[in-house]
C-alpha positions as CSV (number, residue, x, y, z in Angstrom):
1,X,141.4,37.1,17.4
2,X,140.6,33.0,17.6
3,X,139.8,31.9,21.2
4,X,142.8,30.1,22.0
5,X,144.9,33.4,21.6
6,X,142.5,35.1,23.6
7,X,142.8,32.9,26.4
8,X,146.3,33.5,27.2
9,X,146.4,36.6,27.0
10,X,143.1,38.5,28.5
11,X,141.9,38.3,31.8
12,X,139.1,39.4,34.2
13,X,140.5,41.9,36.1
14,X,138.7,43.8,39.0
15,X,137.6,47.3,38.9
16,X,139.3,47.3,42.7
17,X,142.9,46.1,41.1
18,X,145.5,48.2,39.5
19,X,146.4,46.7,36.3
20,X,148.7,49.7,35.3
21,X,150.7,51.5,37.5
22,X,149.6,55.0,35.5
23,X,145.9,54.8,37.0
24,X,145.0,56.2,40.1
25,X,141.9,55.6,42.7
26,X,138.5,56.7,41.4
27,X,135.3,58.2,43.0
28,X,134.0,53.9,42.7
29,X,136.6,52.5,44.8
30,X,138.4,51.2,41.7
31,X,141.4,52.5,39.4
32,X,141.1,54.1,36.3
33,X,143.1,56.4,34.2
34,X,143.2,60.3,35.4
35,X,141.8,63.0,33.3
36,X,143.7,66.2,32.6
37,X,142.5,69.1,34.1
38,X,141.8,70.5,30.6
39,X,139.6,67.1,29.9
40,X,138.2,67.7,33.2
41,X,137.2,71.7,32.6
42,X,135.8,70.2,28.7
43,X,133.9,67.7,30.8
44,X,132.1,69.8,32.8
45,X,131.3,72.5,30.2
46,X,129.5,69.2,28.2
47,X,128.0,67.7,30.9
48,X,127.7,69.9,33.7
49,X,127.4,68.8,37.2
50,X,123.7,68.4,38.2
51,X,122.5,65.4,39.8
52,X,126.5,64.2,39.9
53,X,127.0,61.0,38.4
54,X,126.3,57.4,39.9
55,X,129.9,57.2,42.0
56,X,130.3,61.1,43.2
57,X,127.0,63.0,44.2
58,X,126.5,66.7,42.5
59,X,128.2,68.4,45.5
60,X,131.0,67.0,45.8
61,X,131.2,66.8,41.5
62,X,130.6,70.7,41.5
63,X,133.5,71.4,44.0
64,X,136.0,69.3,41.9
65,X,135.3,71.5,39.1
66,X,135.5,74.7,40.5
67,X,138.3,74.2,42.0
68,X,139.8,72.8,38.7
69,X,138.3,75.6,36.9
70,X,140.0,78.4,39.9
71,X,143.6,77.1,38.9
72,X,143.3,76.7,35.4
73,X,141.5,80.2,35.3
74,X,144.7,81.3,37.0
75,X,147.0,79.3,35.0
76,X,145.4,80.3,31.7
77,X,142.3,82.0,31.8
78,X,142.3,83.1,27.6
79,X,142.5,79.6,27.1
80,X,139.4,78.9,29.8
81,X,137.2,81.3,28.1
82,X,138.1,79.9,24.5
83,X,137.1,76.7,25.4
84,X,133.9,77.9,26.9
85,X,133.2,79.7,23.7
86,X,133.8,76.6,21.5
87,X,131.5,74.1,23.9
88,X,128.9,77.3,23.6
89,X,129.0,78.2,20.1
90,X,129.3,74.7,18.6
91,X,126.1,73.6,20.5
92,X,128.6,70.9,22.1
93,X,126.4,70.7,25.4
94,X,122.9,69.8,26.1
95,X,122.7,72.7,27.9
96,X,124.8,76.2,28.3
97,X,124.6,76.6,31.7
98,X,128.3,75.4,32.6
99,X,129.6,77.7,29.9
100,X,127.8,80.6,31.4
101,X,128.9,79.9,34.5
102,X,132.3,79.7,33.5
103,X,132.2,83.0,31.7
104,X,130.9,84.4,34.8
105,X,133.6,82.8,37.0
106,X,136.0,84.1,34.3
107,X,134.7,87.9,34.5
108,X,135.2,88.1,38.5
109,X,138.1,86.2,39.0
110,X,140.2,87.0,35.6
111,X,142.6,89.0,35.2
112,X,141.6,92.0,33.6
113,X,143.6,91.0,30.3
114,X,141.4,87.4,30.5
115,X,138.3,90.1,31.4
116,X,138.8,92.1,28.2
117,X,139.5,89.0,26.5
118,X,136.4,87.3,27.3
119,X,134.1,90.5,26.9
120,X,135.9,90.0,22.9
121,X,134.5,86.5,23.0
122,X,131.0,87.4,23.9
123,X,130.5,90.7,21.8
């Protein structure tokens, strides 16, 4: 796009300043769009939640996600466990901690269909 088009219409906008009324307040004092809680549960089996990020600290991070990961395990707990298993067995993490965990979480608060379900998984 020439400059003269780009001029009228872009504009700096502040992080602090809602340009779309979809986004909602982020952990930096800004707006940004919100995450699914599906995203969210994909996020933390990739990333994890040591050391927290540079706008939430690892605490505060980790109870987010458990809490996300508590209702969804609720809400759909064969679909929890399958999406552990993919992260896991596609080597889609730098580590496999969160998927462990998640299995783990899965196993003691599943249940017992999502239990047999994820014992399937793991066999």
């Amino acid at each position: 796009m020439s400059d003269y088009l780009t001029r009228h219409v872009t504009r700096d906008i502040p992080q602090t300043e809602k340009e779309n009324p979809l986004q909602i307040a982020n952990s930096a004092g800004g707006f940004s769009f919100e995450v699914d809680k599906w995203k969210r549960l994909e996020r933390f089996l990739i990333l994890g939640s040591e050391g927290g990020t540079y706008y939430i600290g690892e605490k505060d991070l980790t109870k987010e996600n458990l809490d996300n990961l508590r209702n969804l395990t609720q809400e759909d707990g064969k679909e929890v466990v399958a999406l552990a298993a993919n992260v896991s067995t596609f080597g889609r993490s730098y580590k496999n901690n969160a998927a462990i965990f998640v299995l783990a979480f899965v196993m003691t608060h599943g249940s017992d269909e999502v239990k047999s379900f994820a014992r399937g998984m793991v066999d």
